[in-house]
DRENKE-411770 format. One record per residue: y negated, x, z of N, C-alpha, C in turn. Coordinates in steps of 0.1 Angstrom, whole numbers, plus 5000, padded with zeros to 4 digits. Each point is the difference from the previous one (the first is absolute). Example, Ala and Ser with C-alpha at 12.3 -4.5 7.8 and 13.67 -1.06 7.14 Angstrom:
# DRENKE-411770
505751325078498849915000498850095000498949964993498950095000498949925008
# end
This chain:
# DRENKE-411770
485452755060498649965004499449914990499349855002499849954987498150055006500049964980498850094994498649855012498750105000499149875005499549914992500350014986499449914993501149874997501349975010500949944998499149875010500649894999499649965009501449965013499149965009500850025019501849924994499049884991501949895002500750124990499950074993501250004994501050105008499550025009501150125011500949905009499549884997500649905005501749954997500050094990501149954989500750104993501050015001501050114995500849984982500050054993500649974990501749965005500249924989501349895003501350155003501049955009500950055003501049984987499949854996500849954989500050114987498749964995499750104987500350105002499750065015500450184999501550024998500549905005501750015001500349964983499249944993500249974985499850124989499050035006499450144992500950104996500849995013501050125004500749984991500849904997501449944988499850054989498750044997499550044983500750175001500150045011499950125002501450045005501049935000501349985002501050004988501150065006501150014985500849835003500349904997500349864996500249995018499349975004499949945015500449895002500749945005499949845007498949985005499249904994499149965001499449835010500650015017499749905005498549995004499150074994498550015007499349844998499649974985498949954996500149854999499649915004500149885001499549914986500750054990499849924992501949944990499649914992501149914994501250114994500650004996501050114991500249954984499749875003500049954984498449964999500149954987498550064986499649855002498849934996499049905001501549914988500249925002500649904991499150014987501149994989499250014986499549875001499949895001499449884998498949995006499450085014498950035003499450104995500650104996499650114992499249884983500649954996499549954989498949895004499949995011498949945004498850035000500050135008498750104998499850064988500950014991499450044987499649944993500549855002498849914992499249995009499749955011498550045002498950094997500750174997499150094993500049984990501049934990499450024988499449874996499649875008499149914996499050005006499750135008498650005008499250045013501149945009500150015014499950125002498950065002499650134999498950025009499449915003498750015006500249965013499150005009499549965014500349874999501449935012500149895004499249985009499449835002499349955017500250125010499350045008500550055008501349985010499849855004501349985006501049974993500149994986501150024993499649904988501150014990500649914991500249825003499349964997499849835007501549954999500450054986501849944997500750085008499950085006501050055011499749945012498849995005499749935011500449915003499849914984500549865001501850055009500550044986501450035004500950025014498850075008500150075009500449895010498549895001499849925009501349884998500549994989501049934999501350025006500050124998501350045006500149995015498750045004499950035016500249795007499049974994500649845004501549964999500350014990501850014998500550055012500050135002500650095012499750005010499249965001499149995016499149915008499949924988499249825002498550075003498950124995498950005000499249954986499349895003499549954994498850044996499750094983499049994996499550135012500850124995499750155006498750034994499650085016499250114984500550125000499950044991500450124990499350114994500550135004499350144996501050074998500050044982500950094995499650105002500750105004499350185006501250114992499550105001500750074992501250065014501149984997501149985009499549945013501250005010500049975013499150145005499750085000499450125004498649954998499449974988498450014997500249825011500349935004500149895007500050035017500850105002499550035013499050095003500050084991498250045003498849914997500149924990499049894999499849915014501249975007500149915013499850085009500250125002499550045015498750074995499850054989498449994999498949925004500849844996499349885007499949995014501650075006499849935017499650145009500150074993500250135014498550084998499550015015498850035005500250145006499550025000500650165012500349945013501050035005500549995016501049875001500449964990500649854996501650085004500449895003501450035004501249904987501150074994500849944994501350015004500949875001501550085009500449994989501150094997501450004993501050075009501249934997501350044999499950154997500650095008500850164997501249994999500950044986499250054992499249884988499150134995499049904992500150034982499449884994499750084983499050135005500150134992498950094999498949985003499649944991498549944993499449925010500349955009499449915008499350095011501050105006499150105012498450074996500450054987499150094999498849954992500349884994498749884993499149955012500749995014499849985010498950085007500850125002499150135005499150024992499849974986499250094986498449915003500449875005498949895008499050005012500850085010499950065011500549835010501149924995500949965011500550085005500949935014501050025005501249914996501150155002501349924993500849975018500249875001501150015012501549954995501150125006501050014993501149905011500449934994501349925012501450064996500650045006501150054997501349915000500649984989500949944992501450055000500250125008501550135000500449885006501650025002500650034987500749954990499649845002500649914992499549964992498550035000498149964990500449834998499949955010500249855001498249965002499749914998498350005004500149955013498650145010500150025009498949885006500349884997499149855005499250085015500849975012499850075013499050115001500450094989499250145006498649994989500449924988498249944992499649915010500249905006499349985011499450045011500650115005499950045014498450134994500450014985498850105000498649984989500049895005499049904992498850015009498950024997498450075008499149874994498850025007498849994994499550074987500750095001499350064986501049984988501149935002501550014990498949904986500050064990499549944987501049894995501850094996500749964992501550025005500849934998501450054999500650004983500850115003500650024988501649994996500649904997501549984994500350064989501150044998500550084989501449964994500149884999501749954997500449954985500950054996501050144999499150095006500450115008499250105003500150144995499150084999500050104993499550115012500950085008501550054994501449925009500049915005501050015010500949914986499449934990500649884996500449895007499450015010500249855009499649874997500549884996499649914999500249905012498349945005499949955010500649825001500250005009500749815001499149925003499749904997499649895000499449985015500750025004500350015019498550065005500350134996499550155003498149954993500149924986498449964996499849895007500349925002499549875010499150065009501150105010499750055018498550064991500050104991498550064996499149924996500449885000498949884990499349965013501149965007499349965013498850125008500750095004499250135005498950034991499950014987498450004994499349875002500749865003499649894998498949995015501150085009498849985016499350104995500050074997499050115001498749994989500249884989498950004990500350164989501250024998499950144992500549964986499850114987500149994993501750065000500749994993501150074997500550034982499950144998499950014989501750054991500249904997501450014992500450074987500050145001500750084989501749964998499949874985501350024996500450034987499850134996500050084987501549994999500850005007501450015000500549855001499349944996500549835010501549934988499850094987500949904992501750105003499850105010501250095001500849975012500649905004500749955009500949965000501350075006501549995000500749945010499649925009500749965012500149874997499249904992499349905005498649944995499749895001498449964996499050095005499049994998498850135002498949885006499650025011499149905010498450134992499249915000498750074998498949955015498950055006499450025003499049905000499749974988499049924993500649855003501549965000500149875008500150005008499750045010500149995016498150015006499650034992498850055008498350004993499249915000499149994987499050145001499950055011499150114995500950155000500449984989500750064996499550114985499750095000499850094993501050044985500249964989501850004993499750114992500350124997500350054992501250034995500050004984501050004997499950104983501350044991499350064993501150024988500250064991500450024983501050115000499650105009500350144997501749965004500649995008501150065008501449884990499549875004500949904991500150014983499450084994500149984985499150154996500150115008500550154997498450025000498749934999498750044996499250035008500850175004499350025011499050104992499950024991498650064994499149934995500349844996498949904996499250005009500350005012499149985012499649865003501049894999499549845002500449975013499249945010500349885010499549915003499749975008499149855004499750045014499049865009500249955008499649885000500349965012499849814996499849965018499049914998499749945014499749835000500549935011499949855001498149995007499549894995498649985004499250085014500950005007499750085016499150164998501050064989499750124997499150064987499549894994499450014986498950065001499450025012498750085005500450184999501350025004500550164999499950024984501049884995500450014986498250054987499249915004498850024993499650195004500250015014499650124999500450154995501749954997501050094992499450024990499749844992499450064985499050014995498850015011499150094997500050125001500550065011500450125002500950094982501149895006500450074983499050024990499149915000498750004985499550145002499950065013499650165000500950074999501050015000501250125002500849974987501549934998501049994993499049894988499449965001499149854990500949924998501150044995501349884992500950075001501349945005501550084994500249994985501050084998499850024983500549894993498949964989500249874992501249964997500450084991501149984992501449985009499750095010501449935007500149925006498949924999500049855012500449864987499950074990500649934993501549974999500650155004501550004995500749955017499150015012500049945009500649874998499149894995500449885003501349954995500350074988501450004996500850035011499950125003500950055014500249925011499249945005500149855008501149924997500650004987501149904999500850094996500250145001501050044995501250035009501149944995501150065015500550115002500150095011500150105003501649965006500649915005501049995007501250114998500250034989501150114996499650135008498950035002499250104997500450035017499649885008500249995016501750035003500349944987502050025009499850124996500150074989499850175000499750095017499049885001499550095012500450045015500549874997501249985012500850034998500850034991501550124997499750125004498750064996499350105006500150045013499349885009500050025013501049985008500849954992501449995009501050114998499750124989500650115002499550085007498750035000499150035008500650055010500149875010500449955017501350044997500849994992501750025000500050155001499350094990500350134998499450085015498949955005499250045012500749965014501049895003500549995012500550095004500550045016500450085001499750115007499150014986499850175002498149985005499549904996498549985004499349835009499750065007499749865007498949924994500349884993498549914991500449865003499049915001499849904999499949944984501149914998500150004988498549864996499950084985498749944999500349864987499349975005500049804996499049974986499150134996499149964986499550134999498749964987499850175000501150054992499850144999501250084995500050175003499949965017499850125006501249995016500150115004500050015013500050115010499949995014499150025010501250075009500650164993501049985008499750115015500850045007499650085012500650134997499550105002500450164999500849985007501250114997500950025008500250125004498750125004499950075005498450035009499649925007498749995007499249994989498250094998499049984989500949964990499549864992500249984986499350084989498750045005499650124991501050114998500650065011500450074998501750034991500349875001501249964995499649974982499049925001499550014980499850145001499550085002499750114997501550104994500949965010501450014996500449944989499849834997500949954991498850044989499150014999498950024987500850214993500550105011500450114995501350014996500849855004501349974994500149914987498949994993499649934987500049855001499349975014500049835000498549985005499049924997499149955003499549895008499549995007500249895012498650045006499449895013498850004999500150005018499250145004499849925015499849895008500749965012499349885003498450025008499650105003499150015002498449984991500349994988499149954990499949895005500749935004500149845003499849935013500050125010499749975015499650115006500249915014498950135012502050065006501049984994500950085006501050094989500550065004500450144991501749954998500649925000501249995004501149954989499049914986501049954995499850074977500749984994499450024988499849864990499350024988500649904990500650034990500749914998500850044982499649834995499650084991499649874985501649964991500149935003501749984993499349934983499050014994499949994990500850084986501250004999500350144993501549914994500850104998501250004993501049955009501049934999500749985009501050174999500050064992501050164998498850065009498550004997499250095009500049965015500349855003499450005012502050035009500950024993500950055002500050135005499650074990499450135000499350055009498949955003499150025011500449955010501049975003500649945016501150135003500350044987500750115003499750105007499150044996498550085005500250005011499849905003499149945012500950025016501449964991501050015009500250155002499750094990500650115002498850075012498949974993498650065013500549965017500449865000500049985012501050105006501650064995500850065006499750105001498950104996499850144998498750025013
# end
């Protein structure tokens, strides 16, 4: 029963399924550990030496609110390079997380409607609800291809936003070129915003990585620090908008002037460095990864093999996927319902961030749950 002095939204919202399944690992004799969606390797020493000269010459204090002008600069450069937007603007936020609450703070009213794709990132349902939107879910089973047709067909009067997620978090799907056009167009009749989470954008194994932001000028970009160069406790990302949208953008960073003020100084320093730093080795790693993954898992588990990211979205292979983690989590393997992630009970995730011996290991597991 929550206490009366709580207030109505926070019953709105459940503590993370993630963390609880994290929590648990502390409490575990050496578990295989496919839960938690972060890097396996450590911040690169050359960015690591970055932020430490920034603390130790100063960078200690409250940047602009929307950020470090030399990273902005940085930022907007890059994005013209990649994307031909000329002369972005730019709001550094403390990860991609403090960025989508800053943005649907801006856009969501009570009774506002947002579509995404099922399944979805976490964080987007219940930032949703915590607002008092509505989340309309389009269902994506079972190939999580983007469902163009069914975002269309359930687009209202009251629809606020659409929400893209490519690389996606959890199916790992990376969407085609094809698949953003058809959505450019469909927000394009409809006057909608479409807001592009690509936290994962530099993890893509198939092929070039199409972004969102060239196909479509009102386009929402977030993007962010943590997942490509391990700083997922720095807390750095951005967003970035072409002229159309600089009216949202202003109201992000005021908003932030009350809540987060600044993401943290000093790492928007070691930031701009990171901008040029190449991660490329880092991505084939990743892909040897995911290709044992899919190799060790045929067979015996039905999955759509996933294209970025460094996750995947596979199917129980005994009805409830709850009920099946619940099996592989008492056989010493950790894995995340798919139901954290959607309105259906059917599939799990495994974070293939790990050891190529562990995630061997944990397929063993995995294989053995399913026969028993």
């Amino acid at each position: 029963m929550k206490p009366n002095y709580l207030a109505d939204r926070t019953a709105m919202i459940d503590a993370s399924g993630i963390r609880k399944v994290f929590a648990l690992a502390a409490e575990m004799d050496n578990p295989v550990n496919f839960s938690i969606g972060q890097p396996d390797f450590d911040v690169p020493d050359a960015l690591k030496q970055e932020a430490i000269k920034a603390i130790e010459t100063g960078f200690n204090r409250y940047s602009q609110t929307a950020g470090d002008e030399a990273l902005k600069v940085k930022i907007r450069s890059m994005l013209q390079q990649e994307i031909q937007w000329n002369d972005a603007g730019v709001l550094v936020t403390s990860g991609v997380s403090g960025g989508l609450l800053l943005a649907f703070m801006a856009l969501i009213d009570p009774g506002d409607e947002v579509i995404l794709p099922d399944p979805y990132f976490v964080i987007y349902k219940h930032l949703i609800n915590l607002l008092g939107g509505r989340c309309v879910f389009v269902d994506s089973y079972p190939d999580f291809r983007l469902p163009v047709e069914g975002i269309r067909r359930s687009i209202t009067e009251r629809t606020k936003l659409i929400i893209a997620n490519s690389p996606c978090n959890p199916t790992g799907m990376v969407y085609a070129r094809e698949e953003l056009e058809a959505l450019a167009r469909v927000a394009s009749e409809h006057d909608l915003i479409v807001m592009s989470d690509e936290i994962y954008g530099q993890f893509c194994y198939d092929g070039a990585y199409p972004s969102m932001a060239q196909l479509y000028d009102k386009t929402l970009l977030l993007r962010g620090f943590s997942k490509a160069y391990a700083m997922t406790g720095w807390r750095l990302g951005y967003a970035a908008v072409q002229d159309c949208l600089q009216p949202l953008l202003e109201e992000m960073i005021k908003i932030q002037q009350y809540t987060f003020v600044c993401a943290p100084a000093p790492f928007q320093k070691a930031a701009i460095a990171a901008l040029d730093y190449d991660i490329s080795d880092l991505v084939a790693i990743y892909r040897t990864k995911r290709d044992l993954l899919v190799t060790e898992l045929s067979g015996t588990f039905d999955l759509a093999t996933p294209g970025g990211a460094f996750y995947a979205f596979v199917k129980s292979p005994q009805g409830s996927a709850t009920e099946f983690v619940k099996k592989a989590i008492a056989n010493n393997v950790l894995v995340i319902p798919g139901n954290v992630f959607s309105e259906q009970d059917t599939h799990f995730r495994i974070s293939y961030a790990a050891t190529e011996a562990e995630i061997k290991r944990g397929c063993d597991l995995l294989r053995a749950c399913a026969r028993s």
